[in-house]
C-alpha positions as protocol buffer text, in pm:
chain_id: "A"
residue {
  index: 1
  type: UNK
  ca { x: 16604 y: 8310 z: -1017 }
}
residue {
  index: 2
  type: UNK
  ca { x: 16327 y: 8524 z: -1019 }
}
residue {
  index: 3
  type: UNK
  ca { x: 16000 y: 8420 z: -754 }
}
residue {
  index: 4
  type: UNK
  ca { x: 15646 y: 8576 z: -752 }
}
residue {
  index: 5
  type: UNK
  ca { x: 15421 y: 8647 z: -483 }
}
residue {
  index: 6
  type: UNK
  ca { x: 15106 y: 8761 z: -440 }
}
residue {
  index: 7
  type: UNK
  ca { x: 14981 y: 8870 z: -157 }
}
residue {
  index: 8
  type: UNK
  ca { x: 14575 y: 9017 z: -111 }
}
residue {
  index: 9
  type: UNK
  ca { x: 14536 y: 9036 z: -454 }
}
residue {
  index: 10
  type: UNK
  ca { x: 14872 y: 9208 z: -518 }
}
residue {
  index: 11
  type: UNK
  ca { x: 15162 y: 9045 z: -701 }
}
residue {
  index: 12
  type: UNK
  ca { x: 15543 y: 9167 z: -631 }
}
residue {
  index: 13
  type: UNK
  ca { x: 15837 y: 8992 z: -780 }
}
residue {
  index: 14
  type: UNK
  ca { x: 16196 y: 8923 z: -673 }
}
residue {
  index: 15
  type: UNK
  ca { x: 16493 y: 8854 z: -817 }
}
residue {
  index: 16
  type: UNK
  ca { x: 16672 y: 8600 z: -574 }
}
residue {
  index: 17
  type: UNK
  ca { x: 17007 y: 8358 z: -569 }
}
residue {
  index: 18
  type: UNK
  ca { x: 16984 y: 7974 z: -427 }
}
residue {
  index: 19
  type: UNK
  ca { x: 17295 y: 7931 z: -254 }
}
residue {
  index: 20
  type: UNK
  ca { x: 17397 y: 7586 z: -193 }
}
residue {
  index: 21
  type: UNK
  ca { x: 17634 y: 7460 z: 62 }
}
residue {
  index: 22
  type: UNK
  ca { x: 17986 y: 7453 z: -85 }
}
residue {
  index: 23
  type: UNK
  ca { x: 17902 y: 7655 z: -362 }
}
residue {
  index: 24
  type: UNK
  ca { x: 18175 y: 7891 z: -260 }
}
residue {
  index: 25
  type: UNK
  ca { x: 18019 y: 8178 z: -192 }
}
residue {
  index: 26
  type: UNK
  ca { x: 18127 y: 8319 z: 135 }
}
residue {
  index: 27
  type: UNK
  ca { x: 17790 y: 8495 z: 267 }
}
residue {
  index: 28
  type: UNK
  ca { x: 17714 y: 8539 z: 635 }
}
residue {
  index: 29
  type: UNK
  ca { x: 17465 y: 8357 z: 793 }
}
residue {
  index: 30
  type: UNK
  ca { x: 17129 y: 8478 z: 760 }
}
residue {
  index: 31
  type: UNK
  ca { x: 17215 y: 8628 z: 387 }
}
residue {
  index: 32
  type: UNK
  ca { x: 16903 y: 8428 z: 273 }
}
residue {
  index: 33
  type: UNK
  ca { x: 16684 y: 8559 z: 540 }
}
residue {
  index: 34
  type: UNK
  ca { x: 16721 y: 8899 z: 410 }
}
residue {
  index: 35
  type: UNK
  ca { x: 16641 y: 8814 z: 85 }
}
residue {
  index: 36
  type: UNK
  ca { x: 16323 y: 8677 z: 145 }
}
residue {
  index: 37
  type: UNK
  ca { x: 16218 y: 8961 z: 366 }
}
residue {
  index: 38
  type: UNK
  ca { x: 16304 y: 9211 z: 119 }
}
residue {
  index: 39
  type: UNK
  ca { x: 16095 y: 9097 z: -146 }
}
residue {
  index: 40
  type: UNK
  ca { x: 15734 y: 9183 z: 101 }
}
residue {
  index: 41
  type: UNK
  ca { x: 15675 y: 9484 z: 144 }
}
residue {
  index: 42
  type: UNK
  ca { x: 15692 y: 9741 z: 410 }
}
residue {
  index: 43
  type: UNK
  ca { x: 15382 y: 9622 z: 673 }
}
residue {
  index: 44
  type: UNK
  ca { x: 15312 y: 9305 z: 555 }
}
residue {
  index: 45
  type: UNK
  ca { x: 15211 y: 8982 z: 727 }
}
residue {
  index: 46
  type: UNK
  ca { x: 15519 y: 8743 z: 860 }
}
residue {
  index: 47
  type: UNK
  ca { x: 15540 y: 8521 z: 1157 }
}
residue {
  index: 48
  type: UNK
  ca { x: 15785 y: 8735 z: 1343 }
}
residue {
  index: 49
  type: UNK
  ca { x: 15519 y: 9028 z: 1331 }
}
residue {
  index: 50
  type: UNK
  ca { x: 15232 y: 8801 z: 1469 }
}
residue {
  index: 51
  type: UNK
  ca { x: 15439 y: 8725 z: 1764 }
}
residue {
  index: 52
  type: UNK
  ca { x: 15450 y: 9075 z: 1826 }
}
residue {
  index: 53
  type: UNK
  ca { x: 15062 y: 9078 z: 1829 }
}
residue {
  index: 54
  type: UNK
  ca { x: 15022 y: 8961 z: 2200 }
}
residue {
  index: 55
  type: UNK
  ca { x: 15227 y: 9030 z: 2506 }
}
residue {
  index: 56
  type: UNK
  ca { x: 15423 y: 8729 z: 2697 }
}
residue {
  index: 57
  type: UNK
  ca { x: 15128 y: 8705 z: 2942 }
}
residue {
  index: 58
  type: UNK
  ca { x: 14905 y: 8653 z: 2697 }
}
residue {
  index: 59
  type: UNK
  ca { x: 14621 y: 8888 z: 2837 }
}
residue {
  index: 60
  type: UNK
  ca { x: 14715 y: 9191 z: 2625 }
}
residue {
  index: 61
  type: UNK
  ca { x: 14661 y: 9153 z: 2238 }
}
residue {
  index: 62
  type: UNK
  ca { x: 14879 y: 9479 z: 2108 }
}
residue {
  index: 63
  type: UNK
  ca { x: 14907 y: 9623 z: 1741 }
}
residue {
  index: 64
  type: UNK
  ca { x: 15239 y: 9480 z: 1536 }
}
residue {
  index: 65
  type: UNK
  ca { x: 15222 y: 9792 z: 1327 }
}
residue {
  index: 66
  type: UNK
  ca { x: 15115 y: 10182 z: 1289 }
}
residue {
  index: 67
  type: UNK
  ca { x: 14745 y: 10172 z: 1071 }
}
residue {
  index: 68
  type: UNK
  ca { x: 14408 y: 10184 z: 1108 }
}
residue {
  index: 69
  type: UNK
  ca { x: 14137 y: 9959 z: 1332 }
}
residue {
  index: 70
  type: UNK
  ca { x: 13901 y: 9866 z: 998 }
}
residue {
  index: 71
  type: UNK
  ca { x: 13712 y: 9601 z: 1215 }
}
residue {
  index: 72
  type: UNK
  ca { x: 13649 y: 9516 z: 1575 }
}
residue {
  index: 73
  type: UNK
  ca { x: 13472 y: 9163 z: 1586 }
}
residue {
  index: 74
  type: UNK
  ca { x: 13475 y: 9149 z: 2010 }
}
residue {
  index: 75
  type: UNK
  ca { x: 13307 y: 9316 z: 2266 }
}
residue {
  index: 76
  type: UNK
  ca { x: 13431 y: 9334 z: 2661 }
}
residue {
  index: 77
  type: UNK
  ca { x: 13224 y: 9024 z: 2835 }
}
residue {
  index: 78
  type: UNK
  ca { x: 13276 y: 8847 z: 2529 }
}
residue {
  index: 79
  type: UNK
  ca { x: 13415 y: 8452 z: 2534 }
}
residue {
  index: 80
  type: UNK
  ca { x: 13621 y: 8374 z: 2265 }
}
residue {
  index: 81
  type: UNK
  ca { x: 13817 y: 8099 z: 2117 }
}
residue {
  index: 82
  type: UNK
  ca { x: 14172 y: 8040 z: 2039 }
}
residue {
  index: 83
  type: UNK
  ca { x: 14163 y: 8123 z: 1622 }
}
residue {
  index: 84
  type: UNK
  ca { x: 13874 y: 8350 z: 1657 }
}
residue {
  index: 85
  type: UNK
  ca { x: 13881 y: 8685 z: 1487 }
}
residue {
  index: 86
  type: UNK
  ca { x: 13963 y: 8971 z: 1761 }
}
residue {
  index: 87
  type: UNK
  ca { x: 13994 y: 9267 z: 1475 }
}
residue {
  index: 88
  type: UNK
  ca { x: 14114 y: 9374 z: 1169 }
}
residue {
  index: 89
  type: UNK
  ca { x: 14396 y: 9657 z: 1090 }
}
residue {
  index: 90
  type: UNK
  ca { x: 14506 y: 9821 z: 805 }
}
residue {
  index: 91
  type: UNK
  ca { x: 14860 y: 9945 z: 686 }
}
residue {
  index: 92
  type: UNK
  ca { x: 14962 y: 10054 z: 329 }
}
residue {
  index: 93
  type: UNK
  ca { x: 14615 y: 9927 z: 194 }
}
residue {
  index: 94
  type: UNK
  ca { x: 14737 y: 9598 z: 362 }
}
residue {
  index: 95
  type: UNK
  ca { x: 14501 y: 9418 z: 614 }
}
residue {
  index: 96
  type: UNK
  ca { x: 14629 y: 9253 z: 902 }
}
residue {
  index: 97
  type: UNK
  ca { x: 14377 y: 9038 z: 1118 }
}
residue {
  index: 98
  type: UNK
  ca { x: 14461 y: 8959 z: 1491 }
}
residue {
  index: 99
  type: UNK
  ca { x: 14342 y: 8678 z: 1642 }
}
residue {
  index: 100
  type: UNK
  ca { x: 14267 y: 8501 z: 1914 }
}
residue {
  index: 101
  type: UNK
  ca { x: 14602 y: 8255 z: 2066 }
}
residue {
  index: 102
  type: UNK
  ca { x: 14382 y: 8117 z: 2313 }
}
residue {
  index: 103
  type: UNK
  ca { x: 14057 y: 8089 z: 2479 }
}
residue {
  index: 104
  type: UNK
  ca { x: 13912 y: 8349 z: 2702 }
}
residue {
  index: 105
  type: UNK
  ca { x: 13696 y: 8623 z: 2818 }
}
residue {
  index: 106
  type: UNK
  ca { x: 13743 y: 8984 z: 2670 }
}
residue {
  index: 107
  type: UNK
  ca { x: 13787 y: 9226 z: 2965 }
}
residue {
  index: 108
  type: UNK
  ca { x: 13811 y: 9532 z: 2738 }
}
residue {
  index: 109
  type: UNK
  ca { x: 13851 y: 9649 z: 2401 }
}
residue {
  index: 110
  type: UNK
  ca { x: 14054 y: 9943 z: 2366 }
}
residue {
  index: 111
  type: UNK
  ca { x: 13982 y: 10102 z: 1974 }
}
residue {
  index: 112
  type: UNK
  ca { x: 13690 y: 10140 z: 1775 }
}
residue {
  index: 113
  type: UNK
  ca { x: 13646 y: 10084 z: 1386 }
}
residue {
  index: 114
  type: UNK
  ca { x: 13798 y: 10383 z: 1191 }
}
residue {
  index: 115
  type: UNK
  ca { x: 14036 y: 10464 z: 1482 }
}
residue {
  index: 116
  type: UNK
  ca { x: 14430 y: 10491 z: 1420 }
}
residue {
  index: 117
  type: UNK
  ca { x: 14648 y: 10263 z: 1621 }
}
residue {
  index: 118
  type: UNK
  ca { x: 15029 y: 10300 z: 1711 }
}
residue {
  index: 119
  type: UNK
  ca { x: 15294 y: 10001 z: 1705 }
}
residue {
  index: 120
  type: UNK
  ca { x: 15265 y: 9808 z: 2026 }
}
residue {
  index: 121
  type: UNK
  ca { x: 14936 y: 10006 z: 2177 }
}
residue {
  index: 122
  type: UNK
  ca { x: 14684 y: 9753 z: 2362 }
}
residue {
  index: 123
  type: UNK
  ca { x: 14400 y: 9648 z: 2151 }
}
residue {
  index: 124
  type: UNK
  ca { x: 14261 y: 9384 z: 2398 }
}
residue {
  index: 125
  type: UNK
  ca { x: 14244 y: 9328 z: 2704 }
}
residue {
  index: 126
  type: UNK
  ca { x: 14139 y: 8928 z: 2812 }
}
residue {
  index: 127
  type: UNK
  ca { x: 14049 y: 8879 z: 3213 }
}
């Protein structure tokens, strides 16, 4: 079976197999999984990634990829709401906006617009 998807404007397509339960194929667990993530490409947008977007105390917003800071929306001083838009990244001509889990004050911001960012480096800072 072959599925389409577009993401930002871009279409990729993959070839995939629907496995059913006692079709007889003897695949590990997870075979699907992999499937599915190997038809995105490399930086783009999936749940597990936006988990990595915030550390467990949830006071330190950090990048989930290696790109570029193309928008900063926040300023320290700043309240914000859970949902609002902290910044905007870039990866591969992918963008990737972080946002806000929760409500708070912004204690610092730690890139400008136009600055590169490294996997995992502190964006954010809430008090």
């Amino acid at each position: 079976m072959k599925l389409q998807i577009t993401i930002e404007g871009k279409t990729y397509t993959a070839e995939v197999e629907v496995l059913e339960e006692g079709s007889g194929n003897d695949q590990p667990d997870g075979a699907l999984e992999s499937v599915s993530a190997q038809a995105l490409p490399p930086g783009a947008y999936t749940p597990s990634r936006a988990a990595e977007s915030h550390s467990a105390d949830e006071k330190l917003y950090q990048s989930p990829l290696t790109g570029l800071a193309v928008k900063v929306n926040v300023v320290a001083g700043q309240q914000i709401q859970a949902g609002d838009l902290l910044l905007v990244l870039e990866a591969m001509k992918m963008e990737t906006s972080i946002t806000a889990h929760h409500a708070g004050k912004v204690k610092s911001v730690k890139v400008k617009a136009g600055e590169p960012v490294k996997m995992h480096q502190v964006l954010v800072e809430l008090e």
